[in-house]
C-alpha positions as CSV (number, residue, x, y, z in Angstrom):
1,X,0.0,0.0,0.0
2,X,1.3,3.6,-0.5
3,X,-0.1,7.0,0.2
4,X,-1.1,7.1,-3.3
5,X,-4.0,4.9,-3.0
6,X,-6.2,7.2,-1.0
7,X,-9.8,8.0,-1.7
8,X,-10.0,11.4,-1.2
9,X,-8.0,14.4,-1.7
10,X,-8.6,15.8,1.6
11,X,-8.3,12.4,3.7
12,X,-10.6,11.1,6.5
13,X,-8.9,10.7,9.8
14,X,-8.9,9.0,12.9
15,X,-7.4,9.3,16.1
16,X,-7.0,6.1,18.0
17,X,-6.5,6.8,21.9
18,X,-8.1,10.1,21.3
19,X,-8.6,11.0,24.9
20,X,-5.1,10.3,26.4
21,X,-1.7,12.9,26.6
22,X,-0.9,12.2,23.1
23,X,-4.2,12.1,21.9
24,X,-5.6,15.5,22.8
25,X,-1.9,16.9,21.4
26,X,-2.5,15.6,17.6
27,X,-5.9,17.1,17.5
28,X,-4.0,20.4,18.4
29,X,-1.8,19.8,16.4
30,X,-3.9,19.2,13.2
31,X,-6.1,22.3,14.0
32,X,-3.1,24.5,14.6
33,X,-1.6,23.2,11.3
34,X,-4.6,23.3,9.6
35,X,-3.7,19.7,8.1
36,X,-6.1,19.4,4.9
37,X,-8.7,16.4,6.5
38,X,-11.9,16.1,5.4
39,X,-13.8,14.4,8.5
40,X,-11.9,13.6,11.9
41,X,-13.0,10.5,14.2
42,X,-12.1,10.3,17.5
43,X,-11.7,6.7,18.7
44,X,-10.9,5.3,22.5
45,X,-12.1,2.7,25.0
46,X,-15.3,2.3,25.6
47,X,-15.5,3.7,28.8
48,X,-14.3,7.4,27.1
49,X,-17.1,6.5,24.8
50,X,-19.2,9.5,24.7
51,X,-17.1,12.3,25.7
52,X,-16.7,15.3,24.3
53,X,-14.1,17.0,22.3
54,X,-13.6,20.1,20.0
55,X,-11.5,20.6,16.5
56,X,-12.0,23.9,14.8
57,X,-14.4,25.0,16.5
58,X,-16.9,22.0,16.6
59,X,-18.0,19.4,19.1
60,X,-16.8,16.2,18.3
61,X,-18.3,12.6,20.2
62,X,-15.3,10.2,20.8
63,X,-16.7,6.9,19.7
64,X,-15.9,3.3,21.3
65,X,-12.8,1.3,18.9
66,X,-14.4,-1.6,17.0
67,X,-13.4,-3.7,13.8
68,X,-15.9,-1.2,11.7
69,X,-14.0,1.9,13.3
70,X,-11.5,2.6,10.3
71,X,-14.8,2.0,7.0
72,X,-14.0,5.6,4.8
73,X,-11.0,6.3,7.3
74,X,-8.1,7.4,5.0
75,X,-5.3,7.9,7.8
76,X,-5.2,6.7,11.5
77,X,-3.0,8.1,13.9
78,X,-2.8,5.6,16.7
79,X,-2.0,6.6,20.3
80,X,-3.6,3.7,22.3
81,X,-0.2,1.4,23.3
82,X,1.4,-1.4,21.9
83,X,-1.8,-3.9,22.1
84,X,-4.3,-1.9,20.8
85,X,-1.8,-1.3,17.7
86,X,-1.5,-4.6,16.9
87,X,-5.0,-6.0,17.2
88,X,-6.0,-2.7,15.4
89,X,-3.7,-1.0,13.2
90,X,-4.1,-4.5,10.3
91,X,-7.6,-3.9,10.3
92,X,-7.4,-0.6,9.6
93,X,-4.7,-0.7,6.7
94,X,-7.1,-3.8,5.7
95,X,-9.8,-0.8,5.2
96,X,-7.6,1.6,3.3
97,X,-6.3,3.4,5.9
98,X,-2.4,4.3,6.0
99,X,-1.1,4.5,10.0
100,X,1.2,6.1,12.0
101,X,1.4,4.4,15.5
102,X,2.9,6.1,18.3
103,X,3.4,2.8,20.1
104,X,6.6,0.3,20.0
105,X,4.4,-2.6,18.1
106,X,6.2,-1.6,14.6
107,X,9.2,0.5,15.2
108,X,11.4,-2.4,15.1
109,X,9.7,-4.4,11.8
110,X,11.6,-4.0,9.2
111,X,8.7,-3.6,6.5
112,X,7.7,-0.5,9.0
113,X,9.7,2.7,8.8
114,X,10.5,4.6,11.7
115,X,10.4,8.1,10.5
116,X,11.6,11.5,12.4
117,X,11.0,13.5,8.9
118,X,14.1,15.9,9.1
119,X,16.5,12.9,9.2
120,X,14.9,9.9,7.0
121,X,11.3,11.1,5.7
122,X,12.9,9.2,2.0
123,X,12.2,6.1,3.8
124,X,8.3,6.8,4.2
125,X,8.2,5.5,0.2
126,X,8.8,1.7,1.5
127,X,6.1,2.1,3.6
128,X,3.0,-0.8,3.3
129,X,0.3,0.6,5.0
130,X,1.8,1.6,8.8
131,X,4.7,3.9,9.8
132,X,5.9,3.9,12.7
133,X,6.6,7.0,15.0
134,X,9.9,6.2,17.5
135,X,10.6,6.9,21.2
136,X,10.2,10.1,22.3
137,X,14.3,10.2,23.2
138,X,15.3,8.9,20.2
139,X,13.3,11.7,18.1
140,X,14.8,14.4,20.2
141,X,18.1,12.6,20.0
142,X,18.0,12.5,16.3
143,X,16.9,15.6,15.3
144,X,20.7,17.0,16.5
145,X,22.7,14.4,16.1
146,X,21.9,13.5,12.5
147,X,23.1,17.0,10.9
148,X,26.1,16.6,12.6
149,X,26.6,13.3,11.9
150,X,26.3,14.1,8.3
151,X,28.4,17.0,8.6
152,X,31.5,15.3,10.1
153,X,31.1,11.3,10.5
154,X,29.9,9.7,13.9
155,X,31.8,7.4,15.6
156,X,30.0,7.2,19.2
157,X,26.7,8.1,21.3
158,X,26.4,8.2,25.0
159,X,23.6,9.9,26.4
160,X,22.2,10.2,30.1
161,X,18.2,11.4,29.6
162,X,16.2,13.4,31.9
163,X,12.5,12.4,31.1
164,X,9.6,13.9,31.8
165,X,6.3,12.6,33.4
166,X,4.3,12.8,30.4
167,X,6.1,10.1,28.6
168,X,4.3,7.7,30.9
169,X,1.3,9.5,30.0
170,X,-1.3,11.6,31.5
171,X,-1.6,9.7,35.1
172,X,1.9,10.4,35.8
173,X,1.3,13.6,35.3
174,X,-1.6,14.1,37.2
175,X,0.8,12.2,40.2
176,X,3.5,14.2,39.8
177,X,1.0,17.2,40.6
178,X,-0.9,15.5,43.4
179,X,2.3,14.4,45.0
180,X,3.9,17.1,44.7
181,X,0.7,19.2,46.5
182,X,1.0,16.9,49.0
183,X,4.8,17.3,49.7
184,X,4.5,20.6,49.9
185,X,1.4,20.1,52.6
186,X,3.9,17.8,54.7
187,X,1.7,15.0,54.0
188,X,2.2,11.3,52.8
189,X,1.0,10.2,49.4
190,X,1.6,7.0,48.0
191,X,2.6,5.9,44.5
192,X,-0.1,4.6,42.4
193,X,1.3,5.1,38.5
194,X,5.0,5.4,39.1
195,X,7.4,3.0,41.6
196,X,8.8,5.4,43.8
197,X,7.8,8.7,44.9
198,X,7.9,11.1,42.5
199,X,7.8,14.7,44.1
200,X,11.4,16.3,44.7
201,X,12.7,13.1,43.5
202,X,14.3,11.3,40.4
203,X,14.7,7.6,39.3
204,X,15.7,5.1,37.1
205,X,13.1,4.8,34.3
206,X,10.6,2.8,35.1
207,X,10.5,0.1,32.5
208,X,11.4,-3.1,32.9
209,X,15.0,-4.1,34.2
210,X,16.9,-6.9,32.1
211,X,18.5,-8.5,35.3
212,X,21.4,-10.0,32.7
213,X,22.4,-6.7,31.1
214,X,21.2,-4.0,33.9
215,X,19.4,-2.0,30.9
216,X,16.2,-1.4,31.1
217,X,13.7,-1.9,28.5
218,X,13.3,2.0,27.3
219,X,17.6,2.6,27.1
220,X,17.3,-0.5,25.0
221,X,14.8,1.2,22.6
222,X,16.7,4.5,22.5
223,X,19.9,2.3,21.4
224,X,17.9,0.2,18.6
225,X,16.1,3.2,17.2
226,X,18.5,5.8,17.2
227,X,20.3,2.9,15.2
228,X,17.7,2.5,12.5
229,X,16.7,6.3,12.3
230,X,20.3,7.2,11.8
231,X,20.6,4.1,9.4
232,X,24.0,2.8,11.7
233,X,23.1,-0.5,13.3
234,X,26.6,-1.1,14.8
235,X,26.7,2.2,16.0
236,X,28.1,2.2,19.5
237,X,25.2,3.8,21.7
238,X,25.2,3.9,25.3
239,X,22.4,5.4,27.2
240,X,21.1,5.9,30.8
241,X,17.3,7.1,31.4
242,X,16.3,8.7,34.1
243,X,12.9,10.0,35.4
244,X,12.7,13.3,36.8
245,X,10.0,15.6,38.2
246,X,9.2,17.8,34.9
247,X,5.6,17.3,33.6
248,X,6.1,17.4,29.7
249,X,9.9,18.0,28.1
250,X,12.8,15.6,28.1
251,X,16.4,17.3,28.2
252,X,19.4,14.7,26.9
253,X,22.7,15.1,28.4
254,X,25.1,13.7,25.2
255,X,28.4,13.2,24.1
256,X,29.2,12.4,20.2
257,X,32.8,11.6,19.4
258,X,33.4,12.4,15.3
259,X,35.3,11.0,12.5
260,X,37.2,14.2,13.2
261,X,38.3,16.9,15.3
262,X,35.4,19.6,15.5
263,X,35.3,22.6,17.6
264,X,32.4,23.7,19.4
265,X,31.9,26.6,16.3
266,X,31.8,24.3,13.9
267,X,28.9,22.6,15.3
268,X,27.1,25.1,16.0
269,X,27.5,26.7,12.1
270,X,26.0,22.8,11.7
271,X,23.2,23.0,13.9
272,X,21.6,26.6,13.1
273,X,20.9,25.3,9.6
274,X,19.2,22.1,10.4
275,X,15.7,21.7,10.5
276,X,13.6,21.4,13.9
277,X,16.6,22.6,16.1
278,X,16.8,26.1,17.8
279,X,20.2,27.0,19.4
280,X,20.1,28.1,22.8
281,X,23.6,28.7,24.1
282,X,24.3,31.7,25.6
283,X,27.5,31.1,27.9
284,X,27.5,34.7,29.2
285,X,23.9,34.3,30.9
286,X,24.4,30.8,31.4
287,X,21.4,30.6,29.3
288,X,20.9,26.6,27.9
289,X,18.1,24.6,27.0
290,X,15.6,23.9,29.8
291,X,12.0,22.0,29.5
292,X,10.5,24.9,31.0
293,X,11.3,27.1,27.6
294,X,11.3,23.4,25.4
295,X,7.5,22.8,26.4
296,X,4.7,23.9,24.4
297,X,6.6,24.3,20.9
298,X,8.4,22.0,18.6
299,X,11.7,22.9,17.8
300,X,14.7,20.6,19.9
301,X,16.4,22.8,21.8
302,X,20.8,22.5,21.6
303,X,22.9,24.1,24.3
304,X,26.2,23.8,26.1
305,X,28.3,23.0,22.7
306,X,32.0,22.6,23.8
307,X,34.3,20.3,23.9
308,X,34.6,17.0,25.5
309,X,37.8,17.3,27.8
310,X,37.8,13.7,28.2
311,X,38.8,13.1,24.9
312,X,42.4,14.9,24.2
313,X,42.0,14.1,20.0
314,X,39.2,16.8,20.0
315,X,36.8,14.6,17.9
316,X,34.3,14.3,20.7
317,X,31.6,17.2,21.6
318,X,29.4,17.8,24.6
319,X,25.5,19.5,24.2
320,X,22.4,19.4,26.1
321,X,19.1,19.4,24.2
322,X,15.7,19.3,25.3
323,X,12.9,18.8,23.4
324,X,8.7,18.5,23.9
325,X,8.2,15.0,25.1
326,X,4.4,15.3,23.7
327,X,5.0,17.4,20.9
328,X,8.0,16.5,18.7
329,X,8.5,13.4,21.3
330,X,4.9,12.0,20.0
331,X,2.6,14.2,18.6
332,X,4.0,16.4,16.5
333,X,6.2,14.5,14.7
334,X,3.7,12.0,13.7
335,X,1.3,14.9,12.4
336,X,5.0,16.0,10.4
337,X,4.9,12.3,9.1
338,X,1.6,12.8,8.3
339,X,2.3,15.7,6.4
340,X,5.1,14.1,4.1
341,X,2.7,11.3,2.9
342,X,0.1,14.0,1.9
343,X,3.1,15.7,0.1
344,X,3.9,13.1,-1.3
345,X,0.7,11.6,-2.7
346,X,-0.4,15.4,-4.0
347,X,2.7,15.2,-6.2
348,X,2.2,11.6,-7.6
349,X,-1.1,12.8,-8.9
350,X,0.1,16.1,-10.0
């Protein structure tokens, strides 16, 4: 299947999970950039059957998912986890729908691209019917670290990730609130979406440990799709994620070693052309990227640009970026991927 095959010109689309964090962000996201849709569908559980929602201007009823959910639907954009992807995503490219799943249910398959559209949108052409959107790290990772990479070779990744609450979605984010509410009351409150207490405190993400390796399951999707985005599946990645007490941007802490030497100016020369990244690096107000100025907009913020003193060949770099964990981390870039197929199919047919 490719974009090409759509009924319409202005498509019919559906949001799957339409209700959650991610959700509520791509229906901003299409009003905001007036994506050409004919008819939008909101789709969830049955219990958010019912509800309420508005795009451009109009009340929309979220309906309950079934198997007749995606009949007319040109393009589903599928928020809902890994589960509901697979049970629902073949039925809807069976329909004639084309999806792009925010889940993890596809980002590894190899008949499934995993797109961040300023570094590989030419691989949306293989597509057959789903793309898939990555991790939220490995998109804010990318969007740096592939213009450089292109600019002067890459040899070596290690990261260290502060991640917000929102990437475990919109009940750790409503806990982080309560608990921290409650800290500041001097009273107890116990976890009930996250492991450990969450207010004034930070923690080992919480996905799954592999007891063998000490990695846990979402530093071992950071190091397999940063691979496949940047098209380097032996390159050496190293990554440790943390969970910190910030509702809704991620900040990276990395270091790239080069091909080369590079100095800090040549990098930044690099990184004020490339698309999707904003420098903020202002050594004289000590002025760096910060979730607090990264929230609410989509470009990845790129900071602290110097050189790695550890490394006396001056091939390795240090930055600090911080990106929108709901917007370019999820949203946003899926509506961007979204946006390429459209481009895409308008000029086949032109």
């Amino acid at each position: 299947m490719t974009f090409q095959s759509f009924r319409r010109a202005h498509p019919n689309v559906a949001i799957v999970g339409a209700t959650g964090a991610v959700g509520v962000e791509l229906i901003r996201c299409l009003e905001e950039r007036n994506f050409p849709l004919s008819r939008l569908k909101l789709l969830a559980s049955p219990r958010s059957a019912g509800k309420q929602m508005s795009f451009r201007g109009q009340p929309l009823t979220v309906d309950a998912l079934d198997d007749a959910s995606f009949d007319e639907v040109d393009l589903a954009f599928f928020s809902a986890g890994s589960g509901t992807s697979k049970a629902y995503a073949p039925k809807a490219v069976a329909a004639g729908a084309v999806v792009v799943d925010n889940s993890s249910a596809f980002r590894m398959d190899p008949a499934c691209p995993l797109v961040v559209p300023e570094v590989n949108a030419d691989s949306l052409a293989a597509h057959r019917g789903v793309v898939a959107n990555p991790n939220c790290v490995a998109i804010i990772a990318a969007v740096p670290i592939a213009p450089l990479a292109q600019a002067f070779g890459l040899k070596r990744v290690q990261m260290a990730t502060y991640q917000a609450a929102s990437g475990a979605g919109a009940a750790a984010m409503e806990e982080l609130r309560a608990s921290t509410e409650a800290a500041l009351r001097d009273a107890s409150y116990e976890p009930r979406v996250l492991p450990h207490p969450y207010a004034f405190n930070l923690f080992s993400h919480n996905a799954e440990v592999d007891l063998e390796t000490g990695y846990n399951g979402e530093e071992e999707k950071v190091i397999a799709e940063c691979r496949r985005i940047l098209d380097r599946p032996e390159l050496p990645v190293g990554v440790t994620c943390i969970r910190v007490p910030v509702l809704r941007a991620h900040a990276i802490a990395m270091t790239l070693e080069f091909d080369r030497p590079v100095s800090p100016d040549e990098a930044r020369a690099v990184l004020a052309k490339a698309p999707g990244v904003r420098i903020v690096d202002d050594r004289a107000a000590n002025h760096f990227p910060m979730p607090s100025e990264a929230q609410g907009q989509g470009d990845v913020l790129v900071g602290r640009i110097r050189q790695d003193l550890s490394d006396p060949s001056g091939r390795s770099l240090a930055l600090f970026v911080a990106g929108d964990q709901l917007l370019k981390g999820a949203a946003l870039n899926a509506v961007q991927i979204a946006e390429r197929l459209f481009a895409q199919a308008t000029a086949a047919v032109a």
